[in-house]
C-alpha positions as a Markdown table, in Angstrom:
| # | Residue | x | y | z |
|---|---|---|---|---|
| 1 | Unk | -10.4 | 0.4 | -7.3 |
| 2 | Unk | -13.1 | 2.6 | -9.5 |
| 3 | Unk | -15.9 | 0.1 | -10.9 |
| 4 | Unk | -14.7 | 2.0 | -14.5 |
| 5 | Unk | -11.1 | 1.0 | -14.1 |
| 6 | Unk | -12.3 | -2.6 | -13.0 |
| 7 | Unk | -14.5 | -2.6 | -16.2 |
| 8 | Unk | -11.2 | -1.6 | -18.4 |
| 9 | Unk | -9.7 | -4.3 | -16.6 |
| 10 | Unk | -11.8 | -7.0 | -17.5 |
| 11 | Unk | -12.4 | -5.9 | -21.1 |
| 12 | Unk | -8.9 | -6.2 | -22.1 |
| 13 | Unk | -8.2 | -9.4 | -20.3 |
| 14 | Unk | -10.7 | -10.5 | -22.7 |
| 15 | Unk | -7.9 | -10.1 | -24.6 |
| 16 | Unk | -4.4 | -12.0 | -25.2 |
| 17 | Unk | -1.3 | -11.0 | -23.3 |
| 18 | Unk | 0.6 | -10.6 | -26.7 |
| 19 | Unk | -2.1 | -8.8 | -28.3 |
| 20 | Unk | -2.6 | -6.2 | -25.4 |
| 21 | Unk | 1.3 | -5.9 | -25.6 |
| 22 | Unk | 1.2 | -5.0 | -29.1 |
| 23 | Unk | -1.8 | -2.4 | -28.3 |
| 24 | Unk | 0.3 | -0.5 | -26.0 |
| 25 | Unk | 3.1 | -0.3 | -28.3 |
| 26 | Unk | 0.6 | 1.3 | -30.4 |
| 27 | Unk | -1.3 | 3.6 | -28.1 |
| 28 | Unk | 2.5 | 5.0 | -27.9 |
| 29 | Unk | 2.9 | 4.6 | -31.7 |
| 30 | Unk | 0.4 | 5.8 | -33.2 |
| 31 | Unk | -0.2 | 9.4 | -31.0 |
| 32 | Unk | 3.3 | 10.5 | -31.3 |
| 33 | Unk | 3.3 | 10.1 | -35.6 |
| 34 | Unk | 0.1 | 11.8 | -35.6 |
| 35 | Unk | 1.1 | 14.6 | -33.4 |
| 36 | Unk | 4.4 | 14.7 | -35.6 |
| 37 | Unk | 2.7 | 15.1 | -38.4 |
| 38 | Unk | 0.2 | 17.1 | -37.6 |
| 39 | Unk | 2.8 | 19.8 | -35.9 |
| 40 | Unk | 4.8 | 19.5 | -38.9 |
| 41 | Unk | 1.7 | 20.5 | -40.9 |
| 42 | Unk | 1.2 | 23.6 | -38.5 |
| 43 | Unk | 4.9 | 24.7 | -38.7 |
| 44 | Unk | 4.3 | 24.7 | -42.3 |
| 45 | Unk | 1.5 | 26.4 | -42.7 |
| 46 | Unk | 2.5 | 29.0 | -40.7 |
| 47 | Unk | 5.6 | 29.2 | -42.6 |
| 48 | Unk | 4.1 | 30.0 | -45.5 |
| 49 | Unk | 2.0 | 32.4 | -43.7 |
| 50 | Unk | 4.9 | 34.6 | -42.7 |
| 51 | Unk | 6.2 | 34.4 | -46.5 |
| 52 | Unk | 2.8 | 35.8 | -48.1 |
| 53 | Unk | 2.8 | 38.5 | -45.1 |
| 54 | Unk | 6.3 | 39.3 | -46.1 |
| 55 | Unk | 4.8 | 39.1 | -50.0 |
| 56 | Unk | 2.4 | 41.4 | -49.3 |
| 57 | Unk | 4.1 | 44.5 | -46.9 |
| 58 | Unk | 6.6 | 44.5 | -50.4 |
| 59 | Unk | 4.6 | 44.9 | -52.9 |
| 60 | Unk | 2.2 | 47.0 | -50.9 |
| 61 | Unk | 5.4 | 49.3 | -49.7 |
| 62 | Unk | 8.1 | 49.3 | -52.2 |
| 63 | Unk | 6.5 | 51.4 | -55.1 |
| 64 | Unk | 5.3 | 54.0 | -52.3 |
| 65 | Unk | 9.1 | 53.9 | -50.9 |
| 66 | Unk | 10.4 | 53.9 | -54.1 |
| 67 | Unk | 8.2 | 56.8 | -55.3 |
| 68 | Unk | 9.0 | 58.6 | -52.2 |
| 69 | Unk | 12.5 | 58.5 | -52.3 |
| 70 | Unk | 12.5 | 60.1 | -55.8 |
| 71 | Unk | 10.4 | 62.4 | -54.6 |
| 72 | Unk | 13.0 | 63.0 | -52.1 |
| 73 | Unk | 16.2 | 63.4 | -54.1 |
| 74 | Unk | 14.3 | 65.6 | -56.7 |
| 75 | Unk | 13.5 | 67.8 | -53.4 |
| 76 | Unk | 17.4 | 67.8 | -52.4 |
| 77 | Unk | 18.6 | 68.4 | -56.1 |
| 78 | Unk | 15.3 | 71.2 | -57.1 |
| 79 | Unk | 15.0 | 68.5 | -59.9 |
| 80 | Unk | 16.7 | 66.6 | -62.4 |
| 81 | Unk | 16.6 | 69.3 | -64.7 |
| 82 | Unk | 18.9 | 71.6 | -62.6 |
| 83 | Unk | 21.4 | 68.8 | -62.2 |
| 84 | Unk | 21.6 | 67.7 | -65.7 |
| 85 | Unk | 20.3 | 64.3 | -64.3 |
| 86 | Unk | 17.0 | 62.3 | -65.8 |
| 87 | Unk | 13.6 | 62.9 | -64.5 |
| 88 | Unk | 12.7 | 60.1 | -62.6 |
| 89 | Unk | 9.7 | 57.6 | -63.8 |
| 90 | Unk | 7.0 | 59.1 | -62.0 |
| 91 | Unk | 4.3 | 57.6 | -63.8 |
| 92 | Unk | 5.4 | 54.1 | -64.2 |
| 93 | Unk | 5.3 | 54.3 | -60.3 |
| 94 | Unk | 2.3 | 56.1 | -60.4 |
| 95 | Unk | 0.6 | 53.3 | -62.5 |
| 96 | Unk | 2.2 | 50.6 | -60.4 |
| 97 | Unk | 0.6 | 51.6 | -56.9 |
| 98 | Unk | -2.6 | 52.3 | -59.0 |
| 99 | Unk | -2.8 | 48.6 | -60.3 |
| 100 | Unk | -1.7 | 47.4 | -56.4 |
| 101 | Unk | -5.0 | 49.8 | -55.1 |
| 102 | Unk | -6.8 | 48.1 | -57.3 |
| 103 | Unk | -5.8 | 44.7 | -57.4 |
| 104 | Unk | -6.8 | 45.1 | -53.0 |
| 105 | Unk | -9.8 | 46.2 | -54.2 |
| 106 | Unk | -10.8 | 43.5 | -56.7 |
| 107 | Unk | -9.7 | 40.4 | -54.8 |
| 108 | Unk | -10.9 | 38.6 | -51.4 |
| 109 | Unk | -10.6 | 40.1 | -48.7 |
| 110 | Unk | -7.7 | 39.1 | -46.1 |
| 111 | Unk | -8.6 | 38.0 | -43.1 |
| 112 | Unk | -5.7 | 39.5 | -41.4 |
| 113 | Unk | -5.9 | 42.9 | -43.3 |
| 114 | Unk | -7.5 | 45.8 | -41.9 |
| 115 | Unk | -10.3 | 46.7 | -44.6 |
| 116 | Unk | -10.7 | 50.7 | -42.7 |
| 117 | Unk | -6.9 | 51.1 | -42.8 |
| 118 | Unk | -6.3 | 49.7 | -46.9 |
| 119 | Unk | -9.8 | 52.6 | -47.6 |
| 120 | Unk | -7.9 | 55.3 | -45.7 |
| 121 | Unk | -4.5 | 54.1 | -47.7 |
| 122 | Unk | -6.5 | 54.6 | -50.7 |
| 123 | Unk | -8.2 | 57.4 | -49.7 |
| 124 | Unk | -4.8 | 59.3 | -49.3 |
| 125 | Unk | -3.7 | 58.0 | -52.4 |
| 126 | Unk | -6.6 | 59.9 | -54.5 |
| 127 | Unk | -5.4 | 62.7 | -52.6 |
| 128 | Unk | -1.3 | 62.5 | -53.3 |
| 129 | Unk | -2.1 | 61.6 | -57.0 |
| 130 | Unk | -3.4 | 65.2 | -58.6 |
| 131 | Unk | 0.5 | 66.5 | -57.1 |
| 132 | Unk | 1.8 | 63.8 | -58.3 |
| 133 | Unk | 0.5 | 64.0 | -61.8 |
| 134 | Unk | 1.4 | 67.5 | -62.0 |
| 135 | Unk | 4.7 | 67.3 | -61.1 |
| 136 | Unk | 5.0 | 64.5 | -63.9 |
| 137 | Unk | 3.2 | 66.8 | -66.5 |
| 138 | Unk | 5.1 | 69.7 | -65.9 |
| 139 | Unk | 8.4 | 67.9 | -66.0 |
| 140 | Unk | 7.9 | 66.8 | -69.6 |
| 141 | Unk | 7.3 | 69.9 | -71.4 |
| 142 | Unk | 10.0 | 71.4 | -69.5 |
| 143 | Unk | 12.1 | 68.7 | -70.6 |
| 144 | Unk | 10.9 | 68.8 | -74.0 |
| 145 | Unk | 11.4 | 72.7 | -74.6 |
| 146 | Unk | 14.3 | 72.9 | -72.1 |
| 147 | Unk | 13.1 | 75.7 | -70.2 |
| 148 | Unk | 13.4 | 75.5 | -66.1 |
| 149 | Unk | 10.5 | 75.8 | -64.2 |
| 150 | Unk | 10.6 | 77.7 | -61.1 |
| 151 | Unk | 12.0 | 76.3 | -57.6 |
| 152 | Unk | 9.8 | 77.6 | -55.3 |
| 153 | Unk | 6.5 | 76.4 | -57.4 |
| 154 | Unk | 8.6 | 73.3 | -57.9 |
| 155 | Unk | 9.6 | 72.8 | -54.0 |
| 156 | Unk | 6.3 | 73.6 | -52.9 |
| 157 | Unk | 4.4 | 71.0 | -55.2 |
| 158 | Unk | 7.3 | 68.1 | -54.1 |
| 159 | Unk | 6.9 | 68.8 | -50.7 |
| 160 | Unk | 3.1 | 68.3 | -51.0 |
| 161 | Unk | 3.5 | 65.2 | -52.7 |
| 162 | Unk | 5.8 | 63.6 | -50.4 |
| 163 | Unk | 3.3 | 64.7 | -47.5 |
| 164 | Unk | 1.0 | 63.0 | -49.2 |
| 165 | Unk | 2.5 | 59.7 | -49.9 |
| 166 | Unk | 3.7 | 60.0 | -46.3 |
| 167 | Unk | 0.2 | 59.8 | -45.3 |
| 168 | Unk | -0.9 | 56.9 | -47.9 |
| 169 | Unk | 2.7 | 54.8 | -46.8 |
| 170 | Unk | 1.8 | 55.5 | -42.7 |
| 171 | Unk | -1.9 | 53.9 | -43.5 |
| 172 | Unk | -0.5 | 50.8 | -45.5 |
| 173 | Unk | 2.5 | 50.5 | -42.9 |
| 174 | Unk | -0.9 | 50.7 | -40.3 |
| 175 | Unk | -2.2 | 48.3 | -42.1 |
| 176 | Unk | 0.7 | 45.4 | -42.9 |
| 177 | Unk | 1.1 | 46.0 | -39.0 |
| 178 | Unk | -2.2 | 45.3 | -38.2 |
| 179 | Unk | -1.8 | 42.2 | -40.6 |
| 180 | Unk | 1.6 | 41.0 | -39.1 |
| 181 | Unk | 0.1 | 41.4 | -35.4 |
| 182 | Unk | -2.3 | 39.2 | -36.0 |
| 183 | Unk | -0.9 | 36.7 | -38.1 |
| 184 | Unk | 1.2 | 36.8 | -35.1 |
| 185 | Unk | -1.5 | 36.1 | -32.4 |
| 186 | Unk | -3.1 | 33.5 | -34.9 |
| 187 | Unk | 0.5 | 31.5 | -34.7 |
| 188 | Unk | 0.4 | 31.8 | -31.3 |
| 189 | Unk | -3.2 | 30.3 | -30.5 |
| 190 | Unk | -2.3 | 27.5 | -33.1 |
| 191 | Unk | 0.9 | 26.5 | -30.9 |
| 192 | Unk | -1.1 | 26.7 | -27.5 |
| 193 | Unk | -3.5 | 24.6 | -29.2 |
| 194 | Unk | -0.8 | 22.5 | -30.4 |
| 195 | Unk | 0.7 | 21.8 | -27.2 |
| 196 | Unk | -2.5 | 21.1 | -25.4 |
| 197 | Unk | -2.8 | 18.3 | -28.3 |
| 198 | Unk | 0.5 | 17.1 | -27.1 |
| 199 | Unk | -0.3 | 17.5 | -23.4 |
| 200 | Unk | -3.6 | 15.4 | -23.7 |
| 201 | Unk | -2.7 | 13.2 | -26.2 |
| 202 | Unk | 0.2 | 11.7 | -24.1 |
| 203 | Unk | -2.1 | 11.9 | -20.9 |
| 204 | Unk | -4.5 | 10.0 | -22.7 |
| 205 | Unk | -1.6 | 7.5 | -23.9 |
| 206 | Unk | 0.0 | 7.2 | -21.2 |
| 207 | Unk | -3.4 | 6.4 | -19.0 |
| 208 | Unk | -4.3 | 3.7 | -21.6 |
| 209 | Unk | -0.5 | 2.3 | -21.6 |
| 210 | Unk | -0.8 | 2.1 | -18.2 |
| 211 | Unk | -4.0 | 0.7 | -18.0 |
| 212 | Unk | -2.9 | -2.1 | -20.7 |
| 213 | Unk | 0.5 | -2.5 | -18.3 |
| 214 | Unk | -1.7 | -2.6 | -15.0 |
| 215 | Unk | -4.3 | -5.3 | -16.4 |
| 216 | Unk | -0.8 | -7.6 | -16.9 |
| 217 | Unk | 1.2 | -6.9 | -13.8 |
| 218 | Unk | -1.6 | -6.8 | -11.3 |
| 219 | Unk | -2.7 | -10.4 | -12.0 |
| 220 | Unk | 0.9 | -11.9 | -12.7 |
| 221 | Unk | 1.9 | -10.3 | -9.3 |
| 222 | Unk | -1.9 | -12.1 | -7.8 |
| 223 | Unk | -0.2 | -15.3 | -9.1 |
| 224 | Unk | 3.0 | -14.9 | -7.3 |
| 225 | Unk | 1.7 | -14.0 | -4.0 |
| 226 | Unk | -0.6 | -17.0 | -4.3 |
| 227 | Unk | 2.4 | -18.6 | -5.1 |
| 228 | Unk | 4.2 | -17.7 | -1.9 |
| 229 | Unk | 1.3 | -18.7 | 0.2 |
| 230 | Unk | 1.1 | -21.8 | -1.3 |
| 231 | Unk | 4.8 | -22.3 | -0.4 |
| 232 | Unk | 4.3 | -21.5 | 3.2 |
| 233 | Unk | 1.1 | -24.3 | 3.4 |
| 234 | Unk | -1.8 | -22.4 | 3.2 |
| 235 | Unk | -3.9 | -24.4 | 0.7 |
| 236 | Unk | -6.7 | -21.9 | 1.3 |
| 237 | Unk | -5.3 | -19.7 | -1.2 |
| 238 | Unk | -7.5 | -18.5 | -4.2 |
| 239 | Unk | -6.8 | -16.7 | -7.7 |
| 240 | Unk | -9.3 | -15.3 | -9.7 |
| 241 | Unk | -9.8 | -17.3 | -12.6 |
| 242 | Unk | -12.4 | -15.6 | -14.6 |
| 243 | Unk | -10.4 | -13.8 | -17.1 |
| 244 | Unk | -9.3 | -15.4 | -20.8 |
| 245 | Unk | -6.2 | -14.2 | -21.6 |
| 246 | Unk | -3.4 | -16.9 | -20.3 |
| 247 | Unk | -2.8 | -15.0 | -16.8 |
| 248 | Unk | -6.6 | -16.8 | -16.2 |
| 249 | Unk | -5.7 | -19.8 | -17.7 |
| 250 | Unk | -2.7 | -20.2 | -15.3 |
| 251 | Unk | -4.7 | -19.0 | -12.4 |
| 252 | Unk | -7.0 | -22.0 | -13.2 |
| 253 | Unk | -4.8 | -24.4 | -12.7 |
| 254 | Unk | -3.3 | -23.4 | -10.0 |
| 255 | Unk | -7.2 | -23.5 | -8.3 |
| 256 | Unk | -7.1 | -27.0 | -9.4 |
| 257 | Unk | -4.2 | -28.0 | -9.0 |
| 258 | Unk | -4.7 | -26.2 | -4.9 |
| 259 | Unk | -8.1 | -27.9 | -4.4 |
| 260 | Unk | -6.3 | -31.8 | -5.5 |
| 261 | Unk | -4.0 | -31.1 | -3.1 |
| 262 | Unk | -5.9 | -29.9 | -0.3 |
| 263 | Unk | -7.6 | -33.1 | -0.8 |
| 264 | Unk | -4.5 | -35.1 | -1.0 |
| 265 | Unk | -3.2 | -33.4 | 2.0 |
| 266 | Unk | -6.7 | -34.0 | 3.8 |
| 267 | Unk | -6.3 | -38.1 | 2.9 |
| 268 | Unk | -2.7 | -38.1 | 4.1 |
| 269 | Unk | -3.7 | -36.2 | 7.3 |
| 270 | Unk | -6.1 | -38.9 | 8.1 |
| 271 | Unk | -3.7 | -41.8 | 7.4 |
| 272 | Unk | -1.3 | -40.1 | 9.6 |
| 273 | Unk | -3.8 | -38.9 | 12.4 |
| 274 | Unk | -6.6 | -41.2 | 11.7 |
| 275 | Unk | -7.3 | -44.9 | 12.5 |
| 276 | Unk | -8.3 | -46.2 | 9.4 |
| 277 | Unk | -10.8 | -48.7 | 10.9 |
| 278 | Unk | -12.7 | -47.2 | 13.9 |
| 279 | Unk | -12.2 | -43.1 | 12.4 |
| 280 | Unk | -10.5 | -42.4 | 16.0 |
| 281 | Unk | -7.4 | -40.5 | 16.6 |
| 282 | Unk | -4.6 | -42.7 | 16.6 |
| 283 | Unk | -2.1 | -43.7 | 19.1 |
| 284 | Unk | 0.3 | -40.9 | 17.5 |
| 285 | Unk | -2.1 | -37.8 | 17.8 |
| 286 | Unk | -4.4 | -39.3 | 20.7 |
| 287 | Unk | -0.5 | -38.7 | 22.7 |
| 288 | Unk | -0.3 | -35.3 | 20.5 |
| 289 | Unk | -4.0 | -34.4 | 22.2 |
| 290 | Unk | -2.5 | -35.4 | 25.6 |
| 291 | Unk | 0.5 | -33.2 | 25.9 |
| 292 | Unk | -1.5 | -30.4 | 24.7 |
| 293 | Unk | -3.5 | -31.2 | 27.4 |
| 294 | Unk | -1.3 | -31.0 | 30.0 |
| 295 | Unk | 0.4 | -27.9 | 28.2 |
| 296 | Unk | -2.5 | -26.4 | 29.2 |
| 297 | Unk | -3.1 | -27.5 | 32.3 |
| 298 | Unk | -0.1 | -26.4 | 33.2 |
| 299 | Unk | -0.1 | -22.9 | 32.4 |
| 300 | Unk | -3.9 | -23.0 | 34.2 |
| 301 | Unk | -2.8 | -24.7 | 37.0 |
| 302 | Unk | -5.8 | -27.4 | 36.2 |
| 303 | Unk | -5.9 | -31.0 | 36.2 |
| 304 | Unk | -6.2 | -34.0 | 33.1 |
| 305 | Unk | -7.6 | -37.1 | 33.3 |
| 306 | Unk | -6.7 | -40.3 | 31.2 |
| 307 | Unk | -8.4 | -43.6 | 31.2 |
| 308 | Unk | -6.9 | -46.7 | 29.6 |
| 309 | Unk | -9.6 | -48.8 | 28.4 |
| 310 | Unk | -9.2 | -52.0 | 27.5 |
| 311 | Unk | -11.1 | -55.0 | 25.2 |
| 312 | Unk | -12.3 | -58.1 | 27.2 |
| 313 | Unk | -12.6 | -61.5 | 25.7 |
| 314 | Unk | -11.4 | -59.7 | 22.4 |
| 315 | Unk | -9.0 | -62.9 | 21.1 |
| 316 | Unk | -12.1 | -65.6 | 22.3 |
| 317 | Unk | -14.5 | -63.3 | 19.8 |
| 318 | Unk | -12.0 | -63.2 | 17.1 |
| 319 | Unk | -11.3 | -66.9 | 17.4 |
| 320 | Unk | -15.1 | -68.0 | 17.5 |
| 321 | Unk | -17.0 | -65.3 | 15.2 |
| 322 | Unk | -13.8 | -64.7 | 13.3 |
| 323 | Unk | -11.3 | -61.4 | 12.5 |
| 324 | Unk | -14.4 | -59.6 | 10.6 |
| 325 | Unk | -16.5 | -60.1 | 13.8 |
| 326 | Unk | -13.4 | -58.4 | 16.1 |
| 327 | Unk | -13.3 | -55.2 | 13.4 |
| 328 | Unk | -17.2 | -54.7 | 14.2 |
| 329 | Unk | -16.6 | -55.2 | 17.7 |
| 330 | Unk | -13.9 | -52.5 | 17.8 |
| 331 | Unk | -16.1 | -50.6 | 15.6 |
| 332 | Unk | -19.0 | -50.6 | 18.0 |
| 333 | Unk | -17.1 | -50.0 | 21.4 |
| 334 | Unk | -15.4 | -47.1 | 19.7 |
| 335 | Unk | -18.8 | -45.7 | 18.6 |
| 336 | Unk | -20.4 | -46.6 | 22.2 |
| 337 | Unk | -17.7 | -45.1 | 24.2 |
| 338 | Unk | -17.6 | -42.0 | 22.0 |
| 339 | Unk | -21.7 | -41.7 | 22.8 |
| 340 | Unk | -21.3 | -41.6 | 26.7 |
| 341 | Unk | -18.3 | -39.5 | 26.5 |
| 342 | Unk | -18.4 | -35.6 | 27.2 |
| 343 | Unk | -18.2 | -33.3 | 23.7 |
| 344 | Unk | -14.9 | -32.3 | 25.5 |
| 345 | Unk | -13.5 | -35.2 | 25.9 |
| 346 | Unk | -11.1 | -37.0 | 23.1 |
| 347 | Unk | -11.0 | -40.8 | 22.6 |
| 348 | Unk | -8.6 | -42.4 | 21.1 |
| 349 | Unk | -7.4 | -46.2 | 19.5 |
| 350 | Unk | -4.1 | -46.8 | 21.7 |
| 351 | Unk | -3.0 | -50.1 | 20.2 |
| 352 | Unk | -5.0 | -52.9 | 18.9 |
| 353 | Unk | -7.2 | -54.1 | 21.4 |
| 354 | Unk | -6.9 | -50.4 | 23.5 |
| 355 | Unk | -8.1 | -47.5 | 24.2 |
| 356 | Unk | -7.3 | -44.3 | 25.8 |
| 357 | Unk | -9.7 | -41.2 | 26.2 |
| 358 | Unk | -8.0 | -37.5 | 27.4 |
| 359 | Unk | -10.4 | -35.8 | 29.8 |
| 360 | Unk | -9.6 | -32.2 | 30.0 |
| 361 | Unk | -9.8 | -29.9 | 33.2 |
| 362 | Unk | -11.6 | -33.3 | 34.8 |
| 363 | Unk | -10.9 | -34.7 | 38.6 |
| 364 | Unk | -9.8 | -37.6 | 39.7 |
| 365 | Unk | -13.4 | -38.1 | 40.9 |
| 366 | Unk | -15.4 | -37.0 | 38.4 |
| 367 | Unk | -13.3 | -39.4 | 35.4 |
| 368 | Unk | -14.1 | -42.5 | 37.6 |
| 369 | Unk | -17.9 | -41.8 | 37.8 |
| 370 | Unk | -17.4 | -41.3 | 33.8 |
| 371 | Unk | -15.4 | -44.7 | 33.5 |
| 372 | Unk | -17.8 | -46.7 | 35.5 |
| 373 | Unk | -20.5 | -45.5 | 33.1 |
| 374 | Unk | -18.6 | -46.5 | 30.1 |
| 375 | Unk | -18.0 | -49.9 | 31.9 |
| 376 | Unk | -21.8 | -50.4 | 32.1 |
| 377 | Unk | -23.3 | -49.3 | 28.7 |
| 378 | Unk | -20.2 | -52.0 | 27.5 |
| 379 | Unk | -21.3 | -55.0 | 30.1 |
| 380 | Unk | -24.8 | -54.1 | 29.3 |
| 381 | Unk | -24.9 | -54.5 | 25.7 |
| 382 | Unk | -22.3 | -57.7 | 26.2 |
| 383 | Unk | -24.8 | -59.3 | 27.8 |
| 384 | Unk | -27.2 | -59.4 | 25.1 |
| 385 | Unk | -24.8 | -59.9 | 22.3 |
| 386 | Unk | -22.0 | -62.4 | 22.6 |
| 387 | Unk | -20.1 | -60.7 | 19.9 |
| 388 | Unk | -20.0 | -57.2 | 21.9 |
| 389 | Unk | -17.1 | -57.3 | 24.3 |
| 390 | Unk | -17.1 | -55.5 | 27.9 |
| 391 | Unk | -14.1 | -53.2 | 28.9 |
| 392 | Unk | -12.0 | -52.9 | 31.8 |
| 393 | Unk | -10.5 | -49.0 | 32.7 |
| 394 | Unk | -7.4 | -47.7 | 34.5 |
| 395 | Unk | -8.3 | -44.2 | 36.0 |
| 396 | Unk | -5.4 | -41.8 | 36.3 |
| 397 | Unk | -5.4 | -38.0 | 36.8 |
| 398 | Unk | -2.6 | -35.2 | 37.3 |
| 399 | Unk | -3.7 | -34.5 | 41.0 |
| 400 | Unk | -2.8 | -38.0 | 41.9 |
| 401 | Unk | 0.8 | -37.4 | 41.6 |
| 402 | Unk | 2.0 | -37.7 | 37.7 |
| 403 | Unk | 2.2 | -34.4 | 36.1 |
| 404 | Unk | 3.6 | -35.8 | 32.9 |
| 405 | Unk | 2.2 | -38.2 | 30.1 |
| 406 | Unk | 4.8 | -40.9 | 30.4 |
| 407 | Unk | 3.8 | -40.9 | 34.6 |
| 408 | Unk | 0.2 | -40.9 | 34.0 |
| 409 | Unk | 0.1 | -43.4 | 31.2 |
| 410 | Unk | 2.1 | -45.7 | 33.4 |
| 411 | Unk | -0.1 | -44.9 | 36.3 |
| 412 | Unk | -3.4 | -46.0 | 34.1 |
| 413 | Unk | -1.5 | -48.7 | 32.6 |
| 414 | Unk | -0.9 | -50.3 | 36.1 |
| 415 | Unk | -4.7 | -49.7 | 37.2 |
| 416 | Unk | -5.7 | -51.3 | 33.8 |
| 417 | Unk | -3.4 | -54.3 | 34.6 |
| 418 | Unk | -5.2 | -54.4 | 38.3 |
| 419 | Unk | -8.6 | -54.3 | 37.0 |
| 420 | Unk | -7.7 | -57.3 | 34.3 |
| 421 | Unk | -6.2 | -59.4 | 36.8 |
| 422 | Unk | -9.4 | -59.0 | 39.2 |
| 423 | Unk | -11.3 | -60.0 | 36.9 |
| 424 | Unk | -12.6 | -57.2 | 34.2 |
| 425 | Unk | -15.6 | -55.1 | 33.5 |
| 426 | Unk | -14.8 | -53.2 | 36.1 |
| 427 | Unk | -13.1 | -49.9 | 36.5 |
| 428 | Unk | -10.0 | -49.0 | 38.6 |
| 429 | Unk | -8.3 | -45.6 | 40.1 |
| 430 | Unk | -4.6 | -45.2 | 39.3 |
């Protein structure tokens, strides 16, 4: 995992699990109103874009239409006057593209409007207005003194105005265009922009949620595998606690509550495997050591030795230097016998007053030159010290005929019962 993403992680375990829940309900929230909103305001906008560019185009080309279409059916009738109709209102229409000229040229300018196109519009205007005029002054005193004006002078002047106006609408037409296109493009770069907001800003959330999500899950599912290990006995098992949102908490006291019973399970092991007074094996796994051995052995094709080892005069030192004085004296025989024993070699407490050590991959041989020096350093220190028994040892090994524990316990056993009746402190092959 990133060192950045760990960071995250241990930022917001600073928080608690409610709160961080609440936060990425928010991070979801809170993006999706304000891109709502915001794209709402965009729509809008551009709404009312499209109106005032639909404002504009009409009142930019309805008097030039208008004018032109008059223009038109005075050319298909050779004027009102002819068809007993009413001249049309030239000047009003006139005036009213005068005032629109002028009203582009007083105000800001557009940002979508072409300024060179609305100057050439207005530059063709100048030039349709003097036909215009005319046509206009000539039809009133012709009205007036109802006399009719000649078609051909008459044709020739409409057709030059409409050529004219022709010219001034293709500019402004040129020019709304120009307007509308880009208006266009502008509503078009908004709504890319727009949905690259969107894009990022649920990337973004949905990094975060996950992030929020990941910093929950990935400890709660640390807990349960810890859990499962715990179940299958491995008190080894560790969760990191450092955190201080509750996930930690729990993960604390599962550590403690682990270590207590790793300790409890270490006391019970001992009791069960332990003898409580000398720290030996006891008789249950000083047996457990010996079939191992033998299992072993077996599959090796190598030899175990066993010696049973026995306490001499142990009741005559319980009864004269009392019970206290017989827990010392097994105390120091086991420590003894442990110091002249091999590292590989396991001693054990058999029964109360007995002994038995498992010599691994050891001759018959070689386990009775080993006895007879435990039987020595025992005598010898007896010697000196009333209260320090001696030991008599039965000497049995595999090679000798048992292949089993139960044979070769009962063949030391029998060698044990030898040596006593002989005598003691003294060894004996089984």
């Amino acid at each position: 995992m990133p060192n950045s993403v760990r960071w995250l992680e241990s930022t917001l375990r600073r928080i608690s699990v409610g709160k961080r829940m609440a936060i990425a309900a928010l991070t979801l929230v809170v993006p999706m109103t304000a891109l709502i909103t915001v794209s709402v305001s965009v729509l809008q906008h551009q709404e009312r874009e499209l109106h005032h560019t639909i404002d504009e185009a009409v009142n930019l080309l309805v008097p030039l239409a208008t004018l032109e279409y008059d223009l038109q059916r005075a050319l298909t009738d050779a004027l009102s006057a002819e068809t007993g109709e009413p001249v049309p209102d030239y000047g009003g229409l006139t005036l009213s593209i005068d005032r629109l000229f002028s009203e582009l040229s007083s105000a800001a300018p557009e940002p979508d409007m072409d300024a060179d196109m609305i100057a050439q519009a207005q530059q063709a205007w100048r030039l349709a207005r003097p036909t215009i005029e005319g046509i206009v002054e000539q039809a009133r005193p012709l009205q007036l003194s109802g006399e009719r004006p000649s078609y051909g002078v008459v044709r020739q002047q409409l057709t030059t105005a409409i050529q004219d106006l022709e010219q001034v609408r293709m500019h402004l037409a040129s020019a709304v265009k120009r307007q509308a296109a880009e208006a266009s493009q502008t509503q078009q770069r908004q709504l890319h922009l727009l949905i690259l907001a969107w894009v990022a800003t649920l990337i973004a959330a949905f990094l975060l949620f996950s992030l929020i999500v990941y910093s929950i899950v990935r400890p709660a599912r640390d807990l349960g595998r810890a859990i499962e290990r715990l179940g299958s006995g491995d008190l080894s098992v560790r969760v990191d606690g450092g955190a201080r949102d509750e996930l930690g908490a729990v993960a604390r006291y599962l550590d403690t509550m682990t270590q207590r019973f790793a300790i409890w399970k270490s006391v019970l092991e001992d009791a069960a495997h332990q003898d409580a007074l000398t720290r030996l094996p006891n008789r249950r796994a000083i047996l457990a050591t010996l079939e191992a051995a033998l299992t072993v052995a077996q599959e090796q094709q190598g030899v175990v030795s066993v010696m049973m080892i026995d306490v001499d005069r142990f009741k005559q030192i319980n009864d004269r230097f009392g019970h206290a004085a017989g827990d010392r004296a097994l105390v120091w025989l086991a420590d003894t016998l442990r110091g002249l024993l091999r590292s590989e070699d396991i001693l054990g407490r058999y029964a109360g007053d007995e002994f038995l050590a498992v010599l691994p991959g050891t001759p018959h041989d070689e386990a009775l030159r080993i006895a007879e020096r435990l039987c020595r350093g025992a005598s010898h220190a007896s010697r000196d010290d009333p209260a320090k028994p001696s030991v008599t040892i039965g000497v049995a090994s595999t090679g000798s005929g048992a292949q089993n524990a139960e044979a070769l316990l009962e063949a030391a056993d029998r060698a044990l019962f030898q040596g006593k009746r002989a005598g003691r402190g003294q060894v004996v092959p089984g």
